[in-house]
C-alpha positions as CSV (number, residue, x, y, z in Angstrom):
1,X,133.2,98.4,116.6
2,X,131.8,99.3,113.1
3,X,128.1,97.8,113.6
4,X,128.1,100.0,117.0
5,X,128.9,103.0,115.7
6,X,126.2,102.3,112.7
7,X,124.2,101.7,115.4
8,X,124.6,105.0,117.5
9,X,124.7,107.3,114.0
10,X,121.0,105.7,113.3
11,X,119.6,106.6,116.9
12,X,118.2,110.0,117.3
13,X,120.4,111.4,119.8
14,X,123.4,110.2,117.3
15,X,121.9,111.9,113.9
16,X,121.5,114.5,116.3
17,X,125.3,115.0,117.5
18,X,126.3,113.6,113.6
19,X,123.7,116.7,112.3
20,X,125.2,119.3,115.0
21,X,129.3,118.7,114.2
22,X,128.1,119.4,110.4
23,X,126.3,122.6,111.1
24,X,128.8,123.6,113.1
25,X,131.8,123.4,110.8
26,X,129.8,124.9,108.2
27,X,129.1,127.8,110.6
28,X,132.7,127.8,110.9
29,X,134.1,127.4,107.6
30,X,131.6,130.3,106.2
31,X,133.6,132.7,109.7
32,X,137.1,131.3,108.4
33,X,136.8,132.5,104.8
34,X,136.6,136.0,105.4
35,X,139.1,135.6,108.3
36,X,141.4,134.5,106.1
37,X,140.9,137.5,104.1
38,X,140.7,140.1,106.8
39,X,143.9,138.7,107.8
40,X,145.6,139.2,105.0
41,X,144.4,142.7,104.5
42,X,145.5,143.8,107.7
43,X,149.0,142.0,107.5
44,X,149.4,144.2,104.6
45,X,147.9,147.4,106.3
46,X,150.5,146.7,109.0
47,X,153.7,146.8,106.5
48,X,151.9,150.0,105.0
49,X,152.2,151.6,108.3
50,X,155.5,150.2,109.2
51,X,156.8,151.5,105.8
52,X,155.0,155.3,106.9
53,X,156.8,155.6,110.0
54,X,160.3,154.9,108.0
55,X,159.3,157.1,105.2
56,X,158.3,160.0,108.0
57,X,161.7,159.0,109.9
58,X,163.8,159.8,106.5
59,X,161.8,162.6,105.6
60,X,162.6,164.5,109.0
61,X,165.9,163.9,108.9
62,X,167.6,163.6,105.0
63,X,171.1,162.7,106.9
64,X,170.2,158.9,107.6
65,X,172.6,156.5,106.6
66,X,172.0,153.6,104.3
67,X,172.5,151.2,106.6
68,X,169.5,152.8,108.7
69,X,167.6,153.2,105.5
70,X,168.0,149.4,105.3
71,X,167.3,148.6,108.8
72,X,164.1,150.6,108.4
73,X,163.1,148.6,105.6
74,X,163.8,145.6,107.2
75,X,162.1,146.5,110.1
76,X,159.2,147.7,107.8
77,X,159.3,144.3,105.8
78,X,159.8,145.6,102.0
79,X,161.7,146.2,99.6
80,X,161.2,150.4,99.0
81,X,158.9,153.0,99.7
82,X,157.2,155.5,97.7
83,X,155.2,158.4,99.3
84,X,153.1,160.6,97.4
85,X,152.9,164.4,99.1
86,X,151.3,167.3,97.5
87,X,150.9,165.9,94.0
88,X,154.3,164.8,94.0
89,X,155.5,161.2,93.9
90,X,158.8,160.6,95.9
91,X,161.0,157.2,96.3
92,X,161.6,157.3,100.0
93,X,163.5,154.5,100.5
94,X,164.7,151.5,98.3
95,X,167.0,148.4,98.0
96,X,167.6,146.1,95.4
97,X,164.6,143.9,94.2
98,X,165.4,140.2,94.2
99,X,163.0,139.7,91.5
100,X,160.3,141.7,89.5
101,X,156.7,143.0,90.6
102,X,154.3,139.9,89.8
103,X,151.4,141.9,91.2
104,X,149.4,144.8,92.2
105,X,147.4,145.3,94.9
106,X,145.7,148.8,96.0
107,X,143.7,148.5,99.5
108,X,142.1,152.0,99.1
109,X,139.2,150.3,97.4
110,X,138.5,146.8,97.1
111,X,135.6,144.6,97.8
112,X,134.9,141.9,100.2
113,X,135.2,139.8,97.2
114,X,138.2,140.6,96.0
115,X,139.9,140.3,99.6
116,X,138.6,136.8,99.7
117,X,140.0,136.0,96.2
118,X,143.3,137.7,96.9
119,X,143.8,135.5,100.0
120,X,142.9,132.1,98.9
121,X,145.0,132.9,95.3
122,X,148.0,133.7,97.5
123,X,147.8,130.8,100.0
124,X,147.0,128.5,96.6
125,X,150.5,129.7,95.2
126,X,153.8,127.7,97.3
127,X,156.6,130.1,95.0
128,X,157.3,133.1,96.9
129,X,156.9,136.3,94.7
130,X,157.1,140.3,94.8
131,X,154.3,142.2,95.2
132,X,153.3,145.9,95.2
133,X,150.5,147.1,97.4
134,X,149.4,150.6,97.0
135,X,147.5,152.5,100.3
136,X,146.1,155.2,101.7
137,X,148.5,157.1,104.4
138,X,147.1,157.5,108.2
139,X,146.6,160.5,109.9
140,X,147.4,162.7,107.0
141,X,150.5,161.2,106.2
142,X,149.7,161.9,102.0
143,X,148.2,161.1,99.4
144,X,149.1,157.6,99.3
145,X,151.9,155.2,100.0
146,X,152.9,152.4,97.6
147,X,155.3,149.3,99.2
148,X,156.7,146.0,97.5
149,X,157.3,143.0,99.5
150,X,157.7,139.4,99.3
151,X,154.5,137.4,99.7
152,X,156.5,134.4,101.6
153,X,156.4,135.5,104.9
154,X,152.7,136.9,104.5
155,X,151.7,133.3,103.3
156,X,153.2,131.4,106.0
157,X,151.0,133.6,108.4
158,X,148.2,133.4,107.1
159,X,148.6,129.0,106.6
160,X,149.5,129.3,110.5
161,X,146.6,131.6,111.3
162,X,144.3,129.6,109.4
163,X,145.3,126.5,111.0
164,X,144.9,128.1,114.4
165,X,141.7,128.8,113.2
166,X,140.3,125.3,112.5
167,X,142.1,123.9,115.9
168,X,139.8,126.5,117.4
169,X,136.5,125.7,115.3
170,X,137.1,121.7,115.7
171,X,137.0,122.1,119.8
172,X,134.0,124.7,119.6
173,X,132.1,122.1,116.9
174,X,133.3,119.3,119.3
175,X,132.0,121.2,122.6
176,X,129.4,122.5,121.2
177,X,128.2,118.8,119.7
178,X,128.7,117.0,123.0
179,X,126.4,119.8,125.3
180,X,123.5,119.4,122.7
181,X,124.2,115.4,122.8
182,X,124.0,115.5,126.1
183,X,120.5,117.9,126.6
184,X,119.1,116.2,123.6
185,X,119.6,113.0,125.8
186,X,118.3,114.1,128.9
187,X,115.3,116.4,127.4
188,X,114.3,114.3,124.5
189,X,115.7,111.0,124.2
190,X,115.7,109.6,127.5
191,X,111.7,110.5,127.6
192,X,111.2,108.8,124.8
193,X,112.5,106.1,125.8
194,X,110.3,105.8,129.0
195,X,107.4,106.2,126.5
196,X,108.7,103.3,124.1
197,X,109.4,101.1,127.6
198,X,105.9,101.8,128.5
199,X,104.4,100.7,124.9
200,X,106.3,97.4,125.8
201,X,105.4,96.6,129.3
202,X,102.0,97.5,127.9
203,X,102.0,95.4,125.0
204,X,103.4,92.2,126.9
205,X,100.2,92.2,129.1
206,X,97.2,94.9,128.0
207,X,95.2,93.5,130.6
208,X,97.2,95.6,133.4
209,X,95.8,98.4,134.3
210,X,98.8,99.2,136.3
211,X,101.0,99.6,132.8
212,X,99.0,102.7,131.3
213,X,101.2,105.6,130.9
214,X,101.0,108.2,133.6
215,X,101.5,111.4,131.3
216,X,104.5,113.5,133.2
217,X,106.8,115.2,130.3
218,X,106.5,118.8,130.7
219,X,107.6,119.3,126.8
220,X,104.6,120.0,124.9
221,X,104.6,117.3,122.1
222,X,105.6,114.9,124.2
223,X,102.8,115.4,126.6
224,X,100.9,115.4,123.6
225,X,102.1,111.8,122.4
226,X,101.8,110.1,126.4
227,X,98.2,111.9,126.8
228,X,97.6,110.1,123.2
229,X,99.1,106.9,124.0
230,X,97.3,107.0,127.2
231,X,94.1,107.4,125.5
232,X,94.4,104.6,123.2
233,X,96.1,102.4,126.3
234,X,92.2,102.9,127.9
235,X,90.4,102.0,124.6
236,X,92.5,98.9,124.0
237,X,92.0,97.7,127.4
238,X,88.2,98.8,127.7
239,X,87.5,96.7,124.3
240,X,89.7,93.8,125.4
241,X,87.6,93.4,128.8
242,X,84.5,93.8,126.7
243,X,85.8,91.1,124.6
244,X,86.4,88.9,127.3
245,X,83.5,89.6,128.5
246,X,81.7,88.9,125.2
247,X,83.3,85.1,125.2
248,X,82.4,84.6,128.7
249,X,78.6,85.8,127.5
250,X,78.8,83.2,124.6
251,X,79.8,80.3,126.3
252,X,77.0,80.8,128.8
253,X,74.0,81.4,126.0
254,X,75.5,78.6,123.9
255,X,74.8,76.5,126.9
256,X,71.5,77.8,127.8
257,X,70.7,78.2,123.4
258,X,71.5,74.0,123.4
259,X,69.0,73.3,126.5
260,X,66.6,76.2,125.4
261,X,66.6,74.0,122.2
262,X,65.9,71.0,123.6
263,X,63.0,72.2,125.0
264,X,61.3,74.2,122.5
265,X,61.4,71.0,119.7
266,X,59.7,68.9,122.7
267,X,57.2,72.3,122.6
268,X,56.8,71.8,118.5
269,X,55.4,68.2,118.9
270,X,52.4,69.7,121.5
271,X,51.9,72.4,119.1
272,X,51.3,69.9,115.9
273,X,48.3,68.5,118.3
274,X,47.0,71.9,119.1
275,X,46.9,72.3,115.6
276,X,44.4,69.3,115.1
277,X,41.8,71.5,117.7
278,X,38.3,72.1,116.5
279,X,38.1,75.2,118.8
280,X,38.0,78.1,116.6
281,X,40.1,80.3,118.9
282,X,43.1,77.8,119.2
283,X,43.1,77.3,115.6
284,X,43.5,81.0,115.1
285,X,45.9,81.3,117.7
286,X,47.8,78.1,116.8
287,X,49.6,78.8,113.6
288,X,51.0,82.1,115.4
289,X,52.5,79.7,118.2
290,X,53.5,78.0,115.8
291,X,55.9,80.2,114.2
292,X,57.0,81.9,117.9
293,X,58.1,78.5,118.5
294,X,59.8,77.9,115.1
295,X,61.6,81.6,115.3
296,X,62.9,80.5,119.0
297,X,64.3,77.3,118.0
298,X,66.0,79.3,114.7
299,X,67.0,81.7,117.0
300,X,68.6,79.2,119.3
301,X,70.6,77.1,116.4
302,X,72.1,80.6,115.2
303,X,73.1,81.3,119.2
304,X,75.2,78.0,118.8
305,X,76.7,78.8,115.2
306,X,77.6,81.8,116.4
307,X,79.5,80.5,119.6
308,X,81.4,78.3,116.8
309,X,82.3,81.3,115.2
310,X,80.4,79.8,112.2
311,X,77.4,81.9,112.0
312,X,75.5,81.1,108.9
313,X,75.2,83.9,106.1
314,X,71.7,85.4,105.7
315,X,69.7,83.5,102.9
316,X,68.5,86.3,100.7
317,X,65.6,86.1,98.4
318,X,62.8,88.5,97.8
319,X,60.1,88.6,100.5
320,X,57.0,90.4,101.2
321,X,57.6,93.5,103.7
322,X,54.3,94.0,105.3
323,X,53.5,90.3,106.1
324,X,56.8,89.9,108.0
325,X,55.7,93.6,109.8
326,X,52.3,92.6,110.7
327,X,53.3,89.2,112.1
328,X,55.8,90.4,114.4
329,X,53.2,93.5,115.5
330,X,50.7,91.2,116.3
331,X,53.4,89.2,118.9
332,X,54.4,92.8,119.9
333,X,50.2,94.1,120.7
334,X,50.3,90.6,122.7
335,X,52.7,91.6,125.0
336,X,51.3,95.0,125.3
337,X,48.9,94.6,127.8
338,X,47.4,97.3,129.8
339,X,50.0,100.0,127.9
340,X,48.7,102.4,126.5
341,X,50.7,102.1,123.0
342,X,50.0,102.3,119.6
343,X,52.2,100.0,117.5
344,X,51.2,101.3,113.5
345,X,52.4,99.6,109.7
346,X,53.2,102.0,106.8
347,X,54.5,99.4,104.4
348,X,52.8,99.2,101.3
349,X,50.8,95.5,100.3
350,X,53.5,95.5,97.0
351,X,56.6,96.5,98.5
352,X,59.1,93.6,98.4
353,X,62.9,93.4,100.0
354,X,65.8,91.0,99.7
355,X,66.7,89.9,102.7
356,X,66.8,86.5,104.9
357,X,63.3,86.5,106.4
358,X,64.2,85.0,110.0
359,X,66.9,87.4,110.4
360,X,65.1,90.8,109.2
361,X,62.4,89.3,111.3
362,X,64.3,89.7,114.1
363,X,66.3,93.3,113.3
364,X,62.8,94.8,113.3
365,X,61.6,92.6,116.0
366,X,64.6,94.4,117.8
367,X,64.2,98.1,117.1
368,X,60.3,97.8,117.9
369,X,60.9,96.4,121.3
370,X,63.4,99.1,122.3
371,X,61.0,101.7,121.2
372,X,58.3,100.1,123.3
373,X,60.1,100.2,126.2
374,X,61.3,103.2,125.4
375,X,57.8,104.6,125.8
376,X,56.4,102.0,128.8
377,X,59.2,103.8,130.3
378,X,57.8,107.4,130.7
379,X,54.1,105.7,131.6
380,X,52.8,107.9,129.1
381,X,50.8,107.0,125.3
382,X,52.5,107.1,122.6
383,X,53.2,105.0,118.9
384,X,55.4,102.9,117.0
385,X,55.5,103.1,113.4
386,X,57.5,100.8,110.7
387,X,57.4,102.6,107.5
388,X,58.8,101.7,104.3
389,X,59.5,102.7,100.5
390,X,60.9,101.4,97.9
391,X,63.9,103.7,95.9
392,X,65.7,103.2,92.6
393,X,68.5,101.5,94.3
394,X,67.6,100.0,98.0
395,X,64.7,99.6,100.0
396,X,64.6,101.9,102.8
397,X,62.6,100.5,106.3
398,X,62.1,103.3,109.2
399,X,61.2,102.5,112.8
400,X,59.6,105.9,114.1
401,X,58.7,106.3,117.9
402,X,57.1,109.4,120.1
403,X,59.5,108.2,122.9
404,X,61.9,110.4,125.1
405,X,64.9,110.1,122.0
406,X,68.1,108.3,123.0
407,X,70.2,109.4,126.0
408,X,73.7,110.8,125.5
409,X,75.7,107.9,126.4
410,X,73.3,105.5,123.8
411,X,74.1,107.7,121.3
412,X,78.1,107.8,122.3
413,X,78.2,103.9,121.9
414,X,74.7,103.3,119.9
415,X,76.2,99.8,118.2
416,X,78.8,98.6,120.7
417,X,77.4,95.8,123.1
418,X,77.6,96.7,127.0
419,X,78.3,100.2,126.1
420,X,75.0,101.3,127.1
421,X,71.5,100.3,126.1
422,X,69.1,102.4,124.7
423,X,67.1,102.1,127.8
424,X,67.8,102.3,131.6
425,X,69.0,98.7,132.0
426,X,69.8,97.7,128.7
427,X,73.2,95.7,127.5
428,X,72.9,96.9,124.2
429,X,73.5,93.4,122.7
430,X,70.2,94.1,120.7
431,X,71.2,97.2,118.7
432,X,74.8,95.5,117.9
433,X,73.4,92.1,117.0
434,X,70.8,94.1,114.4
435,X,73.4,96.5,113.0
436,X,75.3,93.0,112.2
437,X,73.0,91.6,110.7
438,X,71.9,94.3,107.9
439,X,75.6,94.5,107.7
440,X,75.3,91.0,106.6
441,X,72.7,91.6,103.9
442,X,74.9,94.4,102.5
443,X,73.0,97.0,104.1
444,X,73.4,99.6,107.3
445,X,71.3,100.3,110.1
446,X,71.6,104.3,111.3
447,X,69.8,106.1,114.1
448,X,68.2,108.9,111.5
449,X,67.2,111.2,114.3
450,X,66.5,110.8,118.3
451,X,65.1,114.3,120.5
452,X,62.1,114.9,122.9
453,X,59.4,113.9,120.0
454,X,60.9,110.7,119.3
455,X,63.3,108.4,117.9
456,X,63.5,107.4,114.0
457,X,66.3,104.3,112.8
458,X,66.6,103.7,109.3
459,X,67.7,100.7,107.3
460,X,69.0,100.2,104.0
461,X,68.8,97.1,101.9
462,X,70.0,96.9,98.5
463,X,67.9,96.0,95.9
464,X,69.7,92.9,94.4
């Protein structure tokens, strides 16, 4: 029973109820101080009165016996009266004190705070005791009135009045507690719950698009919290299809990688024998087939790593910038053809880079293809340029193009494979496989700029 009720006090809706008793007796405790003390004050405004109308009784008619004197007294509740009139202080009526004054008390003008002290210092004190409490007279009855009485029957009063008090603010804290338990429930908790139910049908089986959160709530942060929790439902499920998709993709290319490089070492024994040629055009073209042929079968060995999950780290070491540039732009003006496209190298004869050849060969390899189709694309002229410089701390490359510029969704989803390639048709697998492989080096590939006159992406290698 104990671990239960541990367990409803920690749940919202029960720190809730817990939370609204508390308040609630507070609220009440701060109403039943001063009711204690208003009581009090007009207990003893009642005996003043009472102890006026026998005063006014005796005055109109001095021939009152004592045993009506005493009766009125009684029926006053004090001891004696004493009426001031004109300046002139009279003992009305009397009987014999049981004890002496203890106290003073005079109502005409007190505080708030003294009220409350009064009361609590009375109901703190169980001996009974005489008391004089000094007034002012209604409806022009004097100057002022002056009782004693005994504080015992006040006391019990006020303990049963005070008690009647709590009864009341325990069933109003109660009430009160178990309506707000019972709307927190139904307006917050309860749709909570549905939310937390759908996070766990959700996380059980992402794949389901039928488990995304429909979001319903009509209470503004918690629409807030199902529209967000709906948004991240898509994303996860988007990028867990794309990952699927992605393994699917590599276990088809490591097949077609292993028989791709099959083939092309069977192409590198041909290519030794071309090499032997005395035609002066094959042996300028040979060394150039040479190295396609080696870059494929790289290329193809690095496929398979990388379906292993065992891609091999870039092997850095400082290389020559323009030769790797012109190589690849030659193999690029090859495949031109009848386009009219300029494909231009800005990177000075000294400039040198750390960076796995192979694999920076085929970043910029990347970014100078997409550029070129970028342009074959409109049907009109236009250049590619690979620029480079060196700075104190990196080595900054830049592919430039006069193309069309990137279109939104590219630029949405610029490094994330089947997001959207950069051209009408593209996967996009050539952006993200560049941007991981300068990330490899230490570096970072950005798009610099993209508009009507062109695109520009920069990389950054570090130095060392």
């Amino acid at each position: 029973m104990t671990k239960g009720l541990l367990t409803s006090i920690k749940s919202l809706s029960g720190r809730f109820l817990l939370l609204t008793v508390i308040f609630v007796m507070l609220a009440e405790i701060l109403i039943f101080v001063p009711s204690i003390a208003r009581f009090r004050e007009e207990y003893l405004m009642n005996r003043l009165e009472r102890a006026q109308i026998a005063s006014l009784a005796l005055l109109a008619n001095d021939q009152i016996s004592k045993d009506l004197q005493e009766e009125l007294l009684v029926n006053a509740g004090v001891f004696n009266v004493v009426l001031r009139r004109d300046e002139a202080r009279q003992l009305v009526l009397a009987s014999p004190l049981p004890s002496p004054v203890m106290a003073t008390f005079d109502l005409r003008d007190v505080t708030a705070f003294e009220l409350i002290r009064d009361a609590f210092s009375r109901m703190a004190k169980p001996s009974p005791e005489i008391v004089r409490v000094i007034g002012a007279p209604s409806e022009r009855g004097g100057l002022l009135i002056e009782v004693t009485l005994l504080t015992s029957e006040m006391r019990a009063s006020m303990i049963d009045y005070g008690i009647r008090i709590l009864i009341l603010s325990a069933v109003i804290s109660v009430t009160t507690a178990a309506m707000l338990y019972l709307a927190v429930r139904g307006f917050l908790v309860r749709p909570i719950k549905n939310v937390v139910g759908v996070m766990k049908g959700y996380a059980a089986a992402p794949e389901d698009a039928r488990l995304l959160i429909k979001p319903a709530s009509t209470t503004t942060e918690l629409r807030e919290a199902e529209e967000a929790l709906y948004s991240l439902q898509t994303q996860l499920t988007s990028a867990l299809r794309q990952k699927e998709h992605l393994a699917q993709l590599g276990g088809a290319v490591a097949k077609i990688s292993h028989d791709l490089r099959n083939k092309l070492t069977s192409s590198q024994l041909f290519t030794d024998r071309i090499e032997t040629s005395e035609d002066p055009l094959v042996k300028r073209m040979a060394p150039k087939l040479v190295n396609s042929i080696t870059r494929a079968v790289t290329l193809c060995e690095s496929t398979l790593a990388f379906g292993k999950a065992e891609e091999q780290a870039p092997s850095l070491r400082e290389i020559g910038l323009k030769e790797i540039v012109q190589d690849l732009l030659e193999n690029e003006r090859v495949a031109i053809g009848d386009e009219d496209i300029t494909l231009s190298c800005a990177v000075p004869d000294s400039l040198q880079v750390c960076a796995d050849p192979e694999q920076l060969y085929r970043v910029i390899n990347n970014l100078v293809r997409n550029a070129r189709n970028a342009i074959a694309a409109t049907g009109e002229a236009g250049e590619v340029t690979v620029m480079a410089e060196q700075l104190p701390s990196n080595s900054m490359i830049r592919i430039s193009d006069t193309g069309p510029g990137l279109p939104s969704k590219a630029r949405e989803h610029l490094f994330q494979p089947f997001q959207g390639g950069a051209s009408k048709g593209g996967t996009g697998l050539g952006l993200s496989i560049a941007s991981e492989l300068i990330r490899g080096h230490g570096g970072t590939l950005e798009l610099e700029s993209t508009g009507e006159t062109g695109t520009v992406f920069a990389i950054t290698l570090p130095r060392a």
